[in-house]
C-alpha positions in Angstrom: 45.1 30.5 -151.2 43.5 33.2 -149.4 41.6 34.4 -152.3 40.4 30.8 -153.2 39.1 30.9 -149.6 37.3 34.5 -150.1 36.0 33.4 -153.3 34.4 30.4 -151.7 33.2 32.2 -148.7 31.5 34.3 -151.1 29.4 32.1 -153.1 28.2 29.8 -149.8 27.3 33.1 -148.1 25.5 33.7 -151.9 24.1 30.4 -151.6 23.1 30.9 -148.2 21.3 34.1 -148.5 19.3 33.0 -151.9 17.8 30.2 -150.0 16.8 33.0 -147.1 15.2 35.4 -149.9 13.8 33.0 -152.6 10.1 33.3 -151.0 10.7 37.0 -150.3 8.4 39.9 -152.0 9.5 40.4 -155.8 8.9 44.1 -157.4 7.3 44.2 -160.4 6.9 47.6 -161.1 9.5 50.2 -163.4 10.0 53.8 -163.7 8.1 52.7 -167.4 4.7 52.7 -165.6 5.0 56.2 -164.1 4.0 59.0 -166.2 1.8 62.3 -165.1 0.8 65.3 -167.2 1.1 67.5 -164.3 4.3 69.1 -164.0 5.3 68.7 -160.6 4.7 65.0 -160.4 6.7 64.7 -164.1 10.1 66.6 -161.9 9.1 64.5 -158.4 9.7 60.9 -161.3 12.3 62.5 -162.9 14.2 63.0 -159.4 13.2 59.9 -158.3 15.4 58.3 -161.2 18.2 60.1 -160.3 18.3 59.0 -156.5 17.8 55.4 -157.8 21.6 55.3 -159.0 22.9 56.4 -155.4 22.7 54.3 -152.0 21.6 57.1 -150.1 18.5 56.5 -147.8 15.3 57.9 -149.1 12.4 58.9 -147.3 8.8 59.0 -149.8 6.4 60.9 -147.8 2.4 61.1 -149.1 -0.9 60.8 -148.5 -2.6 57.1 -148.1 -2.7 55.7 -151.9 -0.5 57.7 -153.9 1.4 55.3 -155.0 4.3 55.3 -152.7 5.3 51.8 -152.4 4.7 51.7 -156.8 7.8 54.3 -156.6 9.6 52.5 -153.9 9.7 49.2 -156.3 10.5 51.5 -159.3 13.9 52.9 -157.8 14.6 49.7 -156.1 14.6 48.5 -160.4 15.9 51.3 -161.6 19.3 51.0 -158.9 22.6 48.8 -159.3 20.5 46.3 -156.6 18.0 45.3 -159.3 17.4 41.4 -159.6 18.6 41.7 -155.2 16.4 41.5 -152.3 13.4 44.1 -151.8 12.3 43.5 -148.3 8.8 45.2 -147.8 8.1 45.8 -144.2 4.8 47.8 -143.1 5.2 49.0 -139.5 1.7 49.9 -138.6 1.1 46.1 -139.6 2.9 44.4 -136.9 2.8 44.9 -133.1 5.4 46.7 -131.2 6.6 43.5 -129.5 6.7 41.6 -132.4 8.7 44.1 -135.0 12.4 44.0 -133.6 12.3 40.2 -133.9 11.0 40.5 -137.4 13.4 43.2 -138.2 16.6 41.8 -136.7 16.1 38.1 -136.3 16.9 35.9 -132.9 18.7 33.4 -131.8 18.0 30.2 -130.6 16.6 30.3 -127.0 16.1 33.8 -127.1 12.4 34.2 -125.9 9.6 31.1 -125.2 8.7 29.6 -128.5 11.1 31.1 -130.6 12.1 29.0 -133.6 15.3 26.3 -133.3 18.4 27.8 -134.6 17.4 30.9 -134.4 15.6 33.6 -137.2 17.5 35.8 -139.7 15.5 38.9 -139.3 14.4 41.1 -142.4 17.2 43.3 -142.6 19.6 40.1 -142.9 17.4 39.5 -145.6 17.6 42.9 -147.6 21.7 42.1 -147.9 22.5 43.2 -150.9 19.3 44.9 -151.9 17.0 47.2 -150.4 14.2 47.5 -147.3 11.3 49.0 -147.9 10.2 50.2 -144.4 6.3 51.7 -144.6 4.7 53.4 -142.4 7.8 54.4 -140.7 6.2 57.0 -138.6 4.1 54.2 -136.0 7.5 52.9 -135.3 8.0 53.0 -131.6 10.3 55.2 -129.4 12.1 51.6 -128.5 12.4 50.7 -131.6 13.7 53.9 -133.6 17.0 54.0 -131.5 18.0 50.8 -132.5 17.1 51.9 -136.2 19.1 54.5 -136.0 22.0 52.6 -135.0 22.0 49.9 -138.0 21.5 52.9 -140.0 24.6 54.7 -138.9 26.7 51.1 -138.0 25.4 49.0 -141.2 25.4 46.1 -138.3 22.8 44.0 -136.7 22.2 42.7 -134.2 19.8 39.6 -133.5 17.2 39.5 -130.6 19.0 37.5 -128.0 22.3 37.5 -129.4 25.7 39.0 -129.0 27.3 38.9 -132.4 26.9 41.9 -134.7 26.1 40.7 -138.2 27.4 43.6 -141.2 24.4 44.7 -143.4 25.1 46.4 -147.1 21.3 47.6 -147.4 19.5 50.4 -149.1 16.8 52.2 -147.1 13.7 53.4 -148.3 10.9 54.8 -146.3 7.9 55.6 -146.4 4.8 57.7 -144.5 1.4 59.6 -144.5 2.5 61.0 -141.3 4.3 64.7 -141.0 7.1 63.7 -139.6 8.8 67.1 -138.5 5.6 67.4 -136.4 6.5 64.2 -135.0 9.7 65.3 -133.8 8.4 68.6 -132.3 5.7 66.8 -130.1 8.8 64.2 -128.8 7.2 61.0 -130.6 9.6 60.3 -133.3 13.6 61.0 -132.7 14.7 63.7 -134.5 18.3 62.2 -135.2 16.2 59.4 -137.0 13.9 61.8 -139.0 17.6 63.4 -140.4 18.9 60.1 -140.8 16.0 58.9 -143.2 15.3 62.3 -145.3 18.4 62.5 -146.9 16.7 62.2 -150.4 13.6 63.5 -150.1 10.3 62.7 -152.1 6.6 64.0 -152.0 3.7 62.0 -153.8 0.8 63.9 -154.8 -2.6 63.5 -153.9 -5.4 62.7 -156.8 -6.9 65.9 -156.2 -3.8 67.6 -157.2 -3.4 66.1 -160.4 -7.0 66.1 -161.6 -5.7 66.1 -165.4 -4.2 62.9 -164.7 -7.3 60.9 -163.6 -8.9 60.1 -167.2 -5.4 58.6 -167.9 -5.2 56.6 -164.9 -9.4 55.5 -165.3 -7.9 54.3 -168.9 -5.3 52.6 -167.9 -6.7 50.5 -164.9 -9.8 49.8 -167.3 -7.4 48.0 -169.2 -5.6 46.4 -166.6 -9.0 45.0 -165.1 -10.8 44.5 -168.3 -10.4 41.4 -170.7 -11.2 43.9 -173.0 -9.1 46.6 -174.5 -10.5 50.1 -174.4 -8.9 52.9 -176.3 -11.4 55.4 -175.0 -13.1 55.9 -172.2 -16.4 57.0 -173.8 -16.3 53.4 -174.4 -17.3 52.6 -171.3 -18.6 55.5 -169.4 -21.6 57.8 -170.0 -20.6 61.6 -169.8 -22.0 62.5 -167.4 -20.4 59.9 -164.9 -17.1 60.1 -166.3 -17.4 64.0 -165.7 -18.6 62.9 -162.2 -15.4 60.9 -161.4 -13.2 63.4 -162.6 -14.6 66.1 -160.6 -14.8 63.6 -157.6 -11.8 64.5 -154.9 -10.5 61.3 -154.2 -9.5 61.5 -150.9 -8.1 57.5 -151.4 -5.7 58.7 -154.2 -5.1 55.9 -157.1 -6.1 53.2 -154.6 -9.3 54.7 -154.4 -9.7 55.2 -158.1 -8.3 51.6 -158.7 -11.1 50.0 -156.8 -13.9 52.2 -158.2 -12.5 50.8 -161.8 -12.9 47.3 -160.5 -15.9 47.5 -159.3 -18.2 48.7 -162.4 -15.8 46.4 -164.6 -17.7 43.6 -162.5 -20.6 45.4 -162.4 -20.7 46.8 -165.9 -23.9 45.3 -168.2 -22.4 43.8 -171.4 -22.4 46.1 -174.4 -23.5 49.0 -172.5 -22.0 52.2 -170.8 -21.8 52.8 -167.3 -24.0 55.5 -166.4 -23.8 57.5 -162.8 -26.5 54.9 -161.0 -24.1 52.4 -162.1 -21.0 53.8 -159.5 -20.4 52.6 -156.2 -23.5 53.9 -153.6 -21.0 55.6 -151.8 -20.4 57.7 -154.9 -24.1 58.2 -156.0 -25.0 59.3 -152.6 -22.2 61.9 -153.1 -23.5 62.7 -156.3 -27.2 63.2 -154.6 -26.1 65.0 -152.4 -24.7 68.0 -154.2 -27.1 68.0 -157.0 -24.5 66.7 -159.6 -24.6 67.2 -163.4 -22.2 67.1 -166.2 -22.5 70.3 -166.7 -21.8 71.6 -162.7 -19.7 74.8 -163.6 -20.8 78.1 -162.0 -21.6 80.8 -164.6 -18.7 82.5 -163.1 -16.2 79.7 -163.8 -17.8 79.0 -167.5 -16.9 82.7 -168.0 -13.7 82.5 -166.5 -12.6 78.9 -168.2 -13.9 80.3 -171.8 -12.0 83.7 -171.9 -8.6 81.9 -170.6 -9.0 79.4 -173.7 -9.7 82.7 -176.0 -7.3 84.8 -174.4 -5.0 83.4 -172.2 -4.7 86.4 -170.1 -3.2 87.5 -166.7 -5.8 87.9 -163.7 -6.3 91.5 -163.7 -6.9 91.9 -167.8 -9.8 89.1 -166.7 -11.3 91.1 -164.3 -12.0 93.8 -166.9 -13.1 90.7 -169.6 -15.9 89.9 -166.5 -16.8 93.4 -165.9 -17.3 93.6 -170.0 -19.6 90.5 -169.8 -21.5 92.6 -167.0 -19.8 90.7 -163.8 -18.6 92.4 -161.4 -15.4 90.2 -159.6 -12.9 90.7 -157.8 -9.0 90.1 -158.2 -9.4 87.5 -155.0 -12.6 85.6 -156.1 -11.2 85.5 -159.6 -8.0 83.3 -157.7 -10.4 81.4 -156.0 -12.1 80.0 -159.7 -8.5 79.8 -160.7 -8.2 77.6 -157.8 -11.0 75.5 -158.3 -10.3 75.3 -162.2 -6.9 74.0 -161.3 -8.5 71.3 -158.9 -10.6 70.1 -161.9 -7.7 69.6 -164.0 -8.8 72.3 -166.7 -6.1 75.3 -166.1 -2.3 74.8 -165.0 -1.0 77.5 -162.9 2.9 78.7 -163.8 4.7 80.6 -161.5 5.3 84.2 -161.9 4.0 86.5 -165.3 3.3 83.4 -167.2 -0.2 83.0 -165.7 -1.7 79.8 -166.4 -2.5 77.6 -169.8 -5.5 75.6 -170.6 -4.9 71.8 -170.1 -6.3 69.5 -173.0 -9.5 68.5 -170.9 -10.3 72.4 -170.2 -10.0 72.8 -173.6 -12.5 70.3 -174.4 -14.8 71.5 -171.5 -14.6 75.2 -172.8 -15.5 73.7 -176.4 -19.0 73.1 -174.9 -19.8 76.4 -173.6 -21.0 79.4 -175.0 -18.6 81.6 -177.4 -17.1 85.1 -175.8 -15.3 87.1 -178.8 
């Protein structure tokens, strides 16, 4: 008898809660999507797959545009609570007085104007599934004590109410804001900050993954497009599509998304789009440090030519330059390193290995003169 009543219980609190979530957010996107040819983005997926099969509490933490809540839909898919609730809620979105209503519901009678019956908040709604809680680091001092208490009760408790409600909810957070700076100056508890980075995760910036970007202009060209491009010297001139990937992109893939909407509206039919043909913000960048396709230094055409011929360590480079009559040091030659990494043309290992040519400073060294 008593399981007949659990049984029952279950499926009307089933019913119940499916009513609550059917208009909530659903996530579309899948570990599938996510691919890098930079190294350390290719280990940060391939950890994030592995935290997707535990319940632990995740914190992503990244600049603006890198694709944080993209990863946050992709472990919520790739978990045991795939096809559940994923409750986005973005806390620099919704004022301080408003949030712990939205977050933990109210009861009826529990402020002026507050709905009849009452309000299941958002983590009610996550039951089962996960919340996705952005911009974690605006939340108020008020509010991140009673986070840390559902987080270490796995109870709510509704605006107004008395009754503590039991949650089974997966946490994932997110933030462009340090948060261990945070915690020194006194604005964000440190007892929270623990209690959200258990599993930790980094997104890296554009600018970081520069061989990346052709990929990701190919991709969203074919995402926007009715059209489908297999090359992007389909649709760009050289010289712009050098311009964009030498471009920092300090908006990430957001940044890079809109700039592939806008010349796919802008873009004259059966032609190419040349560099006038980019946003004005980006042609005024352009004018203003005398762009050109070819914009390498004679130092770093050097440099990028004898690493595709030779592929050797930094000091048996310095004598290569001083044989082609320039005179550079070990620490300027780390500095065109640098810079060649930024563009997306060298990778740098770790240790004696050095650093390899990537496919695109291959084809950029192709272009320059011969050293042998």
């Amino acid at each position: 008898m008593e399981c007949r009543n659990y049984d029952s219980f279950r499926r009307l609190d089933t019913a119940l809660r499916s009513k609550i979530q059917h208009h909530r957010f659903i996530p579309r996107h899948v570990f599938d999507e996510l691919s890098s040819k930079n190294p350390e983005v290719t280990r940060m997926i391939d950890t994030a797959k592995r935290m997707a099969k535990s319940n632990s509490t995740i914190l992503i933490q990244g600049e603006s545009g890198t694709g944080k809540e993209l990863l946050a839909q992709a472990i919520h898919n790739g978990s045991g609570r795939a096809g559940q609730a994923f409750v986005p809620v973005n806390f620099a979105a919704l004022s301080p007085s408003i949030l712990e209503s939205e977050l933990f519901g109210y009861v009826e009678g529990a402020y002026t104007g507050a709905k009849k019956g009452g309000k299941h908040g958002l983590f009610e709604e996550a039951h089962g599934g996960t919340i996705f809680m952005d911009e974690i680091g605006d939340a108020p001092l008020s509010l991140q004590v009673k986070l840390l208490r559902v987080l270490q009760e796995g109870v709510v408790r509704r605006v107004g109410g008395t009754e503590l409600v039991p949650i089974d909810v997966r946490v994932i957070a997110a933030t462009n804001i340090n948060l261990e700076e945070k915690v020194a100056e006194g604005s964000f508890r440190e007892d929270l900050y623990y209690r959200l980075n258990v599993l930790p995760l980094q997104t890296h910036p554009l600018r970081q993954r520069r061989e990346d970007i052709t990929s990701l202009l190919l991709s969203y060209l074919n995402v926007y497009s009715e059209e489908e491009h297999y090359h992007l010297h389909e649709v760009f001139t050289e010289e712009a599509l050098q311009f964009l990937v030498q471009h920092p992109w300090p908006g990430n893939i957001r940044e890079l998304t809109n700039v592939v909407e806008y010349v796919i509206n802008i873009r004259p039919p059966g032609e190419r789009i040349e560099l006038p043909d980019l946003p004005p913000y980006l042609i005024r960048e352009a004018e203003g440090r005398g762009f050109s396709s070819s914009a390498l230094s004679e130092e770093e055409q050097v440099l990028l030519t004898i690493y595709h011929t030779y592929g050797i360590g930094r000091r048996k480079m310095v004598d290569q330059l001083r044989q082609k009559g320039m005179s550079i040091g070990e620490s300027k030659v780390k500095s065109i390193i640098q810079e060649l990494k930024e563009r997306g043309w060298i990778t740098i290992h770790k240790g004696a290995r050095g650093c390899t040519v990537t496919e695109e400073g291959r084809n950029e060294a192709k272009k320059l003169v011969s050293f042998g």
